[in-house]
C-alpha positions in Angstrom: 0.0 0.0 0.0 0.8 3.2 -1.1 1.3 5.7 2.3 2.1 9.5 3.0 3.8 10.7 5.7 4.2 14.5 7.2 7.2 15.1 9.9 9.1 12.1 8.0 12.4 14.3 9.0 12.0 14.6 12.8 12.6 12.4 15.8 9.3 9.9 15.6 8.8 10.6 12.2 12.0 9.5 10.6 11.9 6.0 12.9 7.9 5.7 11.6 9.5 6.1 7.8 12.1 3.1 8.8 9.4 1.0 10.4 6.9 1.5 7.0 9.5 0.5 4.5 10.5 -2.4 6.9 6.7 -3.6 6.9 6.5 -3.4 3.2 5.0 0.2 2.7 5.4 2.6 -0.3 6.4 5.8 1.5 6.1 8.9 0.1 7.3 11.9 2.6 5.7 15.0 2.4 8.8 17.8 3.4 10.3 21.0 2.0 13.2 21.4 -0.6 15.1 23.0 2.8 14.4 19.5 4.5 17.1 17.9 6.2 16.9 14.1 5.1 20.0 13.2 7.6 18.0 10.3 9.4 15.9 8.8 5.8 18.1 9.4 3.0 18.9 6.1 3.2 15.5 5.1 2.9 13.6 4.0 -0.4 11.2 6.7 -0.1 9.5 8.9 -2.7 9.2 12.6 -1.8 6.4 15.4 -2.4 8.4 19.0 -2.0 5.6 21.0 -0.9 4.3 23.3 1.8 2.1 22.1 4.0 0.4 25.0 5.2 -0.8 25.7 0.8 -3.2 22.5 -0.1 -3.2 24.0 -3.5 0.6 22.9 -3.7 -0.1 19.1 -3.2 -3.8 18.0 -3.1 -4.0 16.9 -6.9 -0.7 14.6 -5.4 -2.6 12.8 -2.7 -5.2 10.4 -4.8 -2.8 7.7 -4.8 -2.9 7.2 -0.6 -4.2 4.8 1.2 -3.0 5.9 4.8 -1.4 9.4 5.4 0.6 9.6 8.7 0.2 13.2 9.9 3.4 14.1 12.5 4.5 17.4 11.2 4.4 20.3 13.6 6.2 22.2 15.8 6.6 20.7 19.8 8.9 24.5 20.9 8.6 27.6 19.5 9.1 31.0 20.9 5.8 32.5 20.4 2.2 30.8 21.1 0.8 31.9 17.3 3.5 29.9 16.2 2.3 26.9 17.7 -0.8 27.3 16.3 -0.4 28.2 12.8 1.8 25.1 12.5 0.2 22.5 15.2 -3.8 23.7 14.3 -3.1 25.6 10.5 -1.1 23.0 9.1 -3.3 20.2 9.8 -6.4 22.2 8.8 -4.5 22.7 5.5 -3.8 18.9 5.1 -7.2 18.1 5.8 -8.5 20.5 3.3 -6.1 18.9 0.6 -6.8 15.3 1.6 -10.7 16.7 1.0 -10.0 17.6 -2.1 -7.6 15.6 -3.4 -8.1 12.1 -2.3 -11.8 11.7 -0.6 -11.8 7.9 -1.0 -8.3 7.3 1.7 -8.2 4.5 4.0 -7.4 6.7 7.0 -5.6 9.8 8.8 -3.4 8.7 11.3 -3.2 12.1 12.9 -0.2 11.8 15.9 -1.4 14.1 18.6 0.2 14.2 22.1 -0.6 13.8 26.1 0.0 17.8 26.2 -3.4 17.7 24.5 -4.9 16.1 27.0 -3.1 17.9 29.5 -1.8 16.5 33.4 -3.8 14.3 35.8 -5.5 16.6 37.8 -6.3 13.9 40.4 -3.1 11.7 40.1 -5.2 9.0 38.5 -3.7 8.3 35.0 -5.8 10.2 31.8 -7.8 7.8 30.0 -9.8 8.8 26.5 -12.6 9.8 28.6 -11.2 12.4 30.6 -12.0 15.6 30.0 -9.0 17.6 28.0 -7.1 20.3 30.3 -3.8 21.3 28.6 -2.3 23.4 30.1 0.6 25.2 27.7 -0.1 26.8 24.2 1.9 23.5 22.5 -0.7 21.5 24.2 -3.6 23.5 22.8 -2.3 23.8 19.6 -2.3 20.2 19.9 -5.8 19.7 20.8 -7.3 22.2 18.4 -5.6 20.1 15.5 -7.3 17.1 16.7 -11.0 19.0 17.2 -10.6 20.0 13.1 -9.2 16.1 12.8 -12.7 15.3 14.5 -14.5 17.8 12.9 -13.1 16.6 9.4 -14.4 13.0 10.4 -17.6 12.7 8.2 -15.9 12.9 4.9 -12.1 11.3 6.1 -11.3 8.4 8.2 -9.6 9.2 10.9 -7.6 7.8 13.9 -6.0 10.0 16.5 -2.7 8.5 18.7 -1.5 10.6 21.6 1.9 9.5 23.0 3.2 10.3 26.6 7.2 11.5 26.6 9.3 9.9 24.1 13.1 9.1 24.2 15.1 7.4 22.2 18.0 7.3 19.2 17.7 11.1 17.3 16.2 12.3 20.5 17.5 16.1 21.9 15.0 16.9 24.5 15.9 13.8 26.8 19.8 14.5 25.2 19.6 17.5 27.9 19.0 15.4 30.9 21.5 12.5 29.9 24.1 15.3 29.9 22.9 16.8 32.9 23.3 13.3 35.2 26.5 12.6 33.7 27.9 15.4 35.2 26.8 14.5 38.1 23.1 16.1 39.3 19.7 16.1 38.0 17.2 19.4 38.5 14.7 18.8 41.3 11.0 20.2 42.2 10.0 17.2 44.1 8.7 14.0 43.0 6.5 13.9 39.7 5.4 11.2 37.6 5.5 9.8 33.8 4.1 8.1 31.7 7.1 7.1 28.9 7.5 5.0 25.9 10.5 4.2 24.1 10.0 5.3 20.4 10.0 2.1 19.0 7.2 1.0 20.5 5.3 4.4 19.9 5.9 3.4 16.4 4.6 0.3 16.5 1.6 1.6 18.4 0.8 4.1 15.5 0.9 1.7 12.6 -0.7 -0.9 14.9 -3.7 2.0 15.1 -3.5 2.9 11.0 -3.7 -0.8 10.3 -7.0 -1.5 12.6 -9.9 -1.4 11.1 -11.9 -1.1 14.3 -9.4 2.4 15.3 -11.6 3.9 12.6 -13.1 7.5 14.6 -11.2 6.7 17.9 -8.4 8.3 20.1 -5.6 5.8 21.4 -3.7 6.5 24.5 0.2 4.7 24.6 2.3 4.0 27.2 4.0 1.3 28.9 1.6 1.2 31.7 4.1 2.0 34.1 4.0 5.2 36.2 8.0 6.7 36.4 8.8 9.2 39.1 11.5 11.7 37.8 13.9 9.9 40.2 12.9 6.6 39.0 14.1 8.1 35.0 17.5 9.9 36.7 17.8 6.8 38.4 18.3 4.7 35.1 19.4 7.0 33.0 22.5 7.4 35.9 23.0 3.7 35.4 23.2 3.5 31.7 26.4 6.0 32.3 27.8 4.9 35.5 26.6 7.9 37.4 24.9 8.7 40.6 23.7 12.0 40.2 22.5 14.1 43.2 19.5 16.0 43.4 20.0 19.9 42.2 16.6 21.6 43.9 15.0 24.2 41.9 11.8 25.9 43.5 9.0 25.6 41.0 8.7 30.1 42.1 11.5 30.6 40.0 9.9 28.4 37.2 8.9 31.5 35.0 12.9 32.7 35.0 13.9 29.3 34.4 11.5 29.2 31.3 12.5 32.9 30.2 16.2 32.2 30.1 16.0 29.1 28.8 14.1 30.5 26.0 16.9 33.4 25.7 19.8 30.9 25.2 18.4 28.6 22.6 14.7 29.5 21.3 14.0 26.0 19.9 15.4 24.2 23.1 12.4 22.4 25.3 13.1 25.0 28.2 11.3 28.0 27.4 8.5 30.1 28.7 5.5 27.8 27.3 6.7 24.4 27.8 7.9 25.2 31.3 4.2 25.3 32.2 4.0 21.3 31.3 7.2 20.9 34.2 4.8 23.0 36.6 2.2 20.0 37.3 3.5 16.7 38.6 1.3 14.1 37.1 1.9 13.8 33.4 0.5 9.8 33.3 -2.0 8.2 30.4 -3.5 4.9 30.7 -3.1 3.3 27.5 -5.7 -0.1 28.3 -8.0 1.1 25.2 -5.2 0.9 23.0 -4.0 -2.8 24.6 -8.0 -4.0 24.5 -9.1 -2.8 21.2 -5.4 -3.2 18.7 -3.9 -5.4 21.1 -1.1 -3.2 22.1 1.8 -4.2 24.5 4.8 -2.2 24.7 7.9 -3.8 24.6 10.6 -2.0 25.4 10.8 -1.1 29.0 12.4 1.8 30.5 15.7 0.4 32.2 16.4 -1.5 28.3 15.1 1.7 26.4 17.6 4.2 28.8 20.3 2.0 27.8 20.1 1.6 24.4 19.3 5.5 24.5 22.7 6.2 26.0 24.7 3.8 23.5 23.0 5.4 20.7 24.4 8.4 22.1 27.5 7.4 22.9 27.8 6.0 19.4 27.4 8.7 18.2 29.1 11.5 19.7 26.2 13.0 21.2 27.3 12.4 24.4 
């Protein structure tokens, strides 16, 4: 079957692109000219140079599709309108082209996020039923692209995945901390908990959900099923590079300057003035038993295996 796939260049995206071709897929990536293909040039992957925010560009293109993957969007910016022009306009503009151009697709596999849904308010893990509170503009950029995903749902097929955390190979954000504990400490605001999934099995989850024909209008929690403290993820992460890193307390009153200079020294890092709000609540946990009764989902990787391969890649690699 013939696929499409938006976000093909980024962190899940370019290990989705590897798992497609290894299942037998056609893949066709949908990316700029400017695109760096450093992670699927190696790939046997067609390409559609186009912008995703003009439908006129591409929609005559999309006919052949059975599936499209939607991942592209932004997960930092500096400003909030930047979120949503990308996160919300970008899939509006996909949807709009998918309309036009191919009305008779499979499904749209749209990849959302647990920002959408936002933290556990009560510590009880966020099921598909709960009530969506996110709480930073990323995560409601995130669940506005999935109301126009619903909203689209009468004329296009569609299935909605929302992953916890991710880490793995390619992986900056989590780079950070891995740096962090190997010198020795890990920043501290008292204990809060994760969900997590390695991005293999996030992966698997999401072509598990594009291939089930029962998905079809539904949203899919993933996780492991396992609820991680921070200390529980320094712990491991320590481990994988021989280190015992002590706690480095930050009060969560400073949180604002931590966000605002964070923001100053690299505007596309994962410390800035929006996603510092996510750090703010301590219970960002999913329960993912939909996704394990209705596709028959079971993650795989666990965290002290999926920390270690993490730091080897990283290792391997120079990264570290």
């Amino acid at each position: 079957m013939k696929v499409l796939l938006t976000g093909a260049t980024g962190f899940i995206g370019s290990h989705l692109a590897e798992a497609l071709v290894e299942r037998g897929y056609q893949v066709t990536c949908l990316t700029r000219k400017t695109s760096s293909l450093r992670w699927i040039g190696h790939l046997d992957l067609e390409y559609i140079h186009a912008d995703l925010g003009d439908p006129h560009s591409y929609a005559e293109k999309l006919h052949e599709f059975g599936i499209i993957f939607h991942l592209a969007g932004l997960t930092k910016a500096a400003r909030e309108e930047d979120f949503f022009s990308v996160n919300y306009g970008g899939t509006v503009s996909l949807l709009q082209a998918v309309e036009a151009g191919n009305p008779g697709m499979r499904r749209f596999v749209h990849v959302s996020s647990l920002a959408a849904a936002g933290p556990s308010l009560d510590g009880r893990p966020v099921d598909e039923s709960t009530p969506p509170r996110p709480v930073s503009a990323y995560g409601r950029s995130k669940l506005k692209a999935e109301d126009a995903v619903r909203a689209a749902g009468g004329k296009i097929p569609f299935t909605i995945v929302r992953p916890p955390a991710v880490y793995g190979p390619r992986d900056t954000d989590f780079l950070m901390m891995f740096k962090t504990i190997r010198r020795g400490f890990f920043p501290f605001w008292g204990i809060s908990t994760y969900s997590l999934l390695h991005v293999t099995d996030v992966v698997r989850g999401i072509i598990m959900a594009a291939e089930a024909e029962t998905a079809a209008g539904k949203t899919f929690f993933l996780s492991d099923h396992m609820v991680y403290t921070n200390e529980d993820i320094a712990r491991e992460i320590g481990a994988a590079l021989g280190s015992k890193p002590l706690r480095l307390p930050i009060p969560r009153a400073i949180f604002p300057i931590v966000g605002y200079i964070g923001q100053k020294i690299d505007k596309k890092g994962i410390i800035n003035r929006d996603r510092i709000l996510d750090f703010s609540y301590t219970n960002w946990t999913c329960d993912p038993s939909r996704a394990e009764r209705e596709l028959g989902y079971t993650a795989i990787k666990m965290l002290r295996e999926g920390i270690k391969w993490t730091a080897e890649w990283y290792r391997t690699h120079q990264w570290l």
